[in-house]
N, C-alpha and C positions, 0 to 999 in steps of 0.2 A: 345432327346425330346420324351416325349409319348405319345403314340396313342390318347388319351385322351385332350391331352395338341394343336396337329396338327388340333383335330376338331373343338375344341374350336375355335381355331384362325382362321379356313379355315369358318367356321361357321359364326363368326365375320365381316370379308372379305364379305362375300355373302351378309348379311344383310348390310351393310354399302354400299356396291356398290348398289344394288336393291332401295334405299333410293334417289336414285340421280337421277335415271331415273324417266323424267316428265310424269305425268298423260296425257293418249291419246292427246295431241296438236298438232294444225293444223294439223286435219284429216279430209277429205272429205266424207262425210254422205249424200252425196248427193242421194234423190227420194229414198231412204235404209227407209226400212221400220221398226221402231220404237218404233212400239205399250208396251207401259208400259216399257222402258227401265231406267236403273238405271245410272244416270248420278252424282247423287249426290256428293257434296262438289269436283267436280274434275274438275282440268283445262284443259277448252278445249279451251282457247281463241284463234284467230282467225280462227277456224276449220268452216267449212262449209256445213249447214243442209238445202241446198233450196231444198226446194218440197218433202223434208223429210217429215215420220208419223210419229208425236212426240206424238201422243192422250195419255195420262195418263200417261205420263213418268214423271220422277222424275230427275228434275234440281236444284232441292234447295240448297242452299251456293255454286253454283257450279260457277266457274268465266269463265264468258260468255262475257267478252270482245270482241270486234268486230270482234264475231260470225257470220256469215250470215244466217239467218232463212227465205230468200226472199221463198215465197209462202207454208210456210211449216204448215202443220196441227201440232197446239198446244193446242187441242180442250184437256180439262180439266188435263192439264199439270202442274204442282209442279213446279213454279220457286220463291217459298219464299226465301227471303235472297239471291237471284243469283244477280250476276252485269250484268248485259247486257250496261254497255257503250260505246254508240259509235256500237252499235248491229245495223244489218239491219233485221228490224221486217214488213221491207214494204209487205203488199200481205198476210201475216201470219195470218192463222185464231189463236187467244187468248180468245177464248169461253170458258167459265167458270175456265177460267184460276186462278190458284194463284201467285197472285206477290205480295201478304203479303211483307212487306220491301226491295220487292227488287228497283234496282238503274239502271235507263234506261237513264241515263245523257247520253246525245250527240247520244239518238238513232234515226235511220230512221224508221218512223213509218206510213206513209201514205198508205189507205188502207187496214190496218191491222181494227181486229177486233178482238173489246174485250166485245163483249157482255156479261155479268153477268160474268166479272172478278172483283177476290176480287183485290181491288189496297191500303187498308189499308195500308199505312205507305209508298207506291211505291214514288220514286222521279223520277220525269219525266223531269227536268230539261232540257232544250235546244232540246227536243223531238221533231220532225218533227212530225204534226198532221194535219189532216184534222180540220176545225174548227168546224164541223157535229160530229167527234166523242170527240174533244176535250168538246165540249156542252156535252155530253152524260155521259163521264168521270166524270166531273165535279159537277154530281148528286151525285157520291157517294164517292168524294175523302173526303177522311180519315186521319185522323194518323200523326204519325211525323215517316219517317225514322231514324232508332237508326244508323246507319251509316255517312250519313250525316247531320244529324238533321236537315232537311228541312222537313216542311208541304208538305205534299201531294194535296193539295187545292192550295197553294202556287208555285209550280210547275209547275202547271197547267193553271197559268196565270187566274183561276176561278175568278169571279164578287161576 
């Protein structure tokens, strides 16, 4: 065989193995500080961010499955198209957050704060909520999730 012919194939090998190794999952992030980090489209599902600084980081399409974000700053953080279900968002500042389409079915959300989050298209489905912020939410729920195709108003249990 030639030189040419062993790299190809050792080359091959390398990339096909590298392919199978999963994206950072269950890793602890725990009080790690996080200022604009790039999380995007990667799964971290059940890895764990309490009291992590997530401020302007980037979580978009990223599968955030029952993630733990218990008291974690997510003050103007990218989670468009992210799944958080089943996510514990309890204590979590979501200030001016994006959750453009994303999917928080079955999350714990009590004392979380989402003041001037976009929640366009968000499905909140079975979300633990205070009924003080669910009121609040409910001013601006939006959209139909292109995932689940449930209304965001709908979700939300709105009047």
């Amino acid at each position: 065989m030639n030189l040419s012919k062993i790299f190809t194939l050792t080359l091959a090998c390398i990339i096909s193995f590298l392919t199978l190794i999963p994206n950072a999952q269950a890793l602890d992030y725990t009080k790690r500080d996080l200022f604009e980090a790039d999380f995007s489209g990667q799964n971290l599902s059940g890895s764990t961010f309490n009291k992590a600084n997530l401020r302007s980081s980037n979580l978009s399409n990223a599968n955030l499955q029952k993630v733990s974000f218990f008291g974690a700053n997510m003050d103007s953080a990218n989670l468009e198209g992210a799944d958080l279900r089943n996510a514990v968002l309890d204590s979590a500042r979501l200030t001016n957050a994006n959750l453009h389409n994303a999917i928080l079915e079955g999350a714990f959300a009590t004392n979380t704060k989402f003041e001037k989050a976009n929640i366009e298209g968000a499905d909140f489905t079975d979300v633990i909520l205070r009924p003080d912020i669910e009121a609040i939410l409910c001013q601006n729920a939006t959209g139909t999730n292109p995932t689940t195709l449930r209304n965001t108003h709908d979700t939300l249990y709105c009047e």
